[in-house]
N, C-alpha and C positions, 0 to 999 in steps of 0.2 A: 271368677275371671270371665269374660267374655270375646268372643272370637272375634281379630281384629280384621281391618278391612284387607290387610295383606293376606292374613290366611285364609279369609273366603275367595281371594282371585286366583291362589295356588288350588284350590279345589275346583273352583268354575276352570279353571287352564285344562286341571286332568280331568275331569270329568264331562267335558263339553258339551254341548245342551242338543239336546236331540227330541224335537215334538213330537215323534210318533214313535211307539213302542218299540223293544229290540231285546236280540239278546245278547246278556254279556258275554264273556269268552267261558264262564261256566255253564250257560244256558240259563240264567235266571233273567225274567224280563224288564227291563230295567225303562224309565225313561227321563227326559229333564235332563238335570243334573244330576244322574247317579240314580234317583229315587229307586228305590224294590218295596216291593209289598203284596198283597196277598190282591189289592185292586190293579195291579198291572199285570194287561193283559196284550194278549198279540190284538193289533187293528187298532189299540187304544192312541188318542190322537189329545193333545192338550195344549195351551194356549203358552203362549213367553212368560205370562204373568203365573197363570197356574203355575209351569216348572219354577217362578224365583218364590211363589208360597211355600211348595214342597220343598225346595233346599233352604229355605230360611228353616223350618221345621225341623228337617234332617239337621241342620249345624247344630239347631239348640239341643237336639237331642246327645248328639254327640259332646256339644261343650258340658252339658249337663254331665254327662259319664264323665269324663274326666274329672269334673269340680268334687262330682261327689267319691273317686274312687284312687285318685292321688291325694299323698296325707304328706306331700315336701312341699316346698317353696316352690315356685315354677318362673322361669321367665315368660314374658310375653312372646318370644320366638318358640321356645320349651311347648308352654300351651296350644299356640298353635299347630305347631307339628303333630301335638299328639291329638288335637281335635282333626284335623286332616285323617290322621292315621285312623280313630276309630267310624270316623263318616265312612272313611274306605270297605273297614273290614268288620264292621259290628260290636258294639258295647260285647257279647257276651267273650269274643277274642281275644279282647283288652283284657276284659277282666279277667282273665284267665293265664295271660302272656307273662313269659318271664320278662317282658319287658319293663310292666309295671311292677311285677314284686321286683325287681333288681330296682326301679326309680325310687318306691317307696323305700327301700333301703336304704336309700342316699346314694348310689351307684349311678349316676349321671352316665358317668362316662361307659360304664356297663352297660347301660337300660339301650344308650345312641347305639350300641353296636347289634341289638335285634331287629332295630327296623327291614333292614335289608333281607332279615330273613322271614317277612312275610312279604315274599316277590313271587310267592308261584302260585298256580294255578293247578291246583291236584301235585304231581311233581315236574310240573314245565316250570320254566322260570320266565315270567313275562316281561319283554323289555321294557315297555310299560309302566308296571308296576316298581321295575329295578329303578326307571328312573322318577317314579313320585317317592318311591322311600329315600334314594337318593339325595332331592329337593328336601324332603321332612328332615331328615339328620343333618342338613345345611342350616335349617332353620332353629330347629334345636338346639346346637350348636355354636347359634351365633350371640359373643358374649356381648353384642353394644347393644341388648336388649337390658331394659330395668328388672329385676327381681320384685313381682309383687306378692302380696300374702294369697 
């Protein structure tokens, strides 16, 4: 499946584009849209375009974990939520999260009821983040999306 144009705007919304380096509320230096990496650094300054190459980069990286690490059916809202989700918090999260063994189980309804609980930040709970998981489990959720293979 591939990330559709609605769930890269839900990511460009929370992620907002910032050209010169930062840190996030963990301390990790972030810039763009979101981007982290071992090349961002404090003072680092990059172009509109640079940041829309690196979030194209980052989505695929993200839709890629999902295609390859969910084994149900997904809708097009489903996929995207959970491509959102691991842009947010890292492929190895995902893979890791009861969220996806409870999906892969067939647990739909189980798997929507974790997202929320990756909303914190050490043990804060960020509002922020309460309400992108909030937005993903709207999305997930939502059944006038088609089911594709």
């Amino acid at each position: 499946m591939q990330y559709s144009k609605k769930g890269l705007q839900v990511t460009e919304q929370f992620e907002g584009l910032r050209l010169k380096a930062y840190q996030d509320v963990k301390g990790v230096w972030t810039i763009g849209y979101g981007h982290t990496g071992p090349e961002v650094h404090v003072g680092m300054v990059i172009t509109q375009g640079q940041a829309e190459a690196l979030l194209a980069q980052d989505v695929q990286t993200a839709a890629d974990a999902v295609n390859r690490l969910v084994t149900v059916q997904l809708t097009q809202g489903e996929f995207d939520a959970l491509v959102d989700f691991v842009f947010n918090l890292g492929v190895g999260h995902f893979e890791s999260s009861t969220l996806l063994k409870l999906l892969n189980q067939g647990d739909y309804a189980g798997a929507a009821t974790q997202f929320d609980r990756w909303s914190f930040a050490g043990a804060v709970q960020i509002a922020g983040l309460l309400r992108r998981r909030d937005t993903e489990v709207v999305e997930f959720n939502d059944d006038s999306k088609t089911t594709t293979a």
